[in-house]
N, C-alpha and C positions, 0 to 999 in steps of 0.2 A: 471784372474779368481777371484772372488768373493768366498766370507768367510764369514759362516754361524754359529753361535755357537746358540745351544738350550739351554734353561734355564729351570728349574725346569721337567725336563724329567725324570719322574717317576722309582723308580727303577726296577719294575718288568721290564719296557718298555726297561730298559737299560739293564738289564739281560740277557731277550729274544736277543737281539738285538748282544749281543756278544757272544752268543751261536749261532747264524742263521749267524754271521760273521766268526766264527770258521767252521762250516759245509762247508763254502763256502769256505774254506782259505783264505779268505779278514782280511784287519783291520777293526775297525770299523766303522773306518771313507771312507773306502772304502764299506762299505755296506751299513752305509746310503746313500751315494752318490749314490749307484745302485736303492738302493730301490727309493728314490726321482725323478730319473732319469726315471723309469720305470714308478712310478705314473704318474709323468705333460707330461711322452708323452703320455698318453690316451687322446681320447676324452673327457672332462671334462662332455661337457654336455648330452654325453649318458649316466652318471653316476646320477642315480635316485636320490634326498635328503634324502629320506630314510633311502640307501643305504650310504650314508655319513654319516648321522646321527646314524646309527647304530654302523659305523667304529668308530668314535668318542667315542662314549656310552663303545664299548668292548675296547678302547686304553685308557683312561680315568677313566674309570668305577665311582667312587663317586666321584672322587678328581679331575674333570673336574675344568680346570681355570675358573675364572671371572674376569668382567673390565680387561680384557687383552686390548684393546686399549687403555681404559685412564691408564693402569698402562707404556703403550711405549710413550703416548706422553706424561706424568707425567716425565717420565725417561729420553725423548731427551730434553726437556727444561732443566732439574738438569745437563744435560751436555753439553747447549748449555749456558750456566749463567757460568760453570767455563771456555770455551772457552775465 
């Protein structure tokens, strides 16, 4: 199995998140996993942009990331040089 860790996850997002693991009696690592599991098996592309766009906009609200790509491939090079 493969291992996933998030970075900079918002604390309201984390809050919510172990309250909604709590109702379920899950850990919380057992309820992202439900939750993540539940998203990628939908059809992706019956899911409007919009509608993602929105998702994002309410999970994020002002403090949405930037250069999130060049900050991971900034990051695998910094640990592909102490390799």
């Amino acid at each position: 199995m493969a291992i996933l860790n998030i970075r900079n996850l918002p604390d309201d997002v984390h809050a919510r998140l172990r309250v909604r693991a709590a109702k379920a009696g899950r850990s919380m690592e057992a309820e992202a996993r439900a939750i993540l599991t539940a998203v990628v098996s939908q059809d992706a592309s019956s899911i409007p942009a919009t509608d993602l766009q929105a998702w994002v906009d309410q999970l994020y609200g002002d403090n949405k990331p930037t250069n999130v790509v060049e900050t991971l491939i900034a990051e695998r090079r910094q640990e592909a040089t102490l390799e």
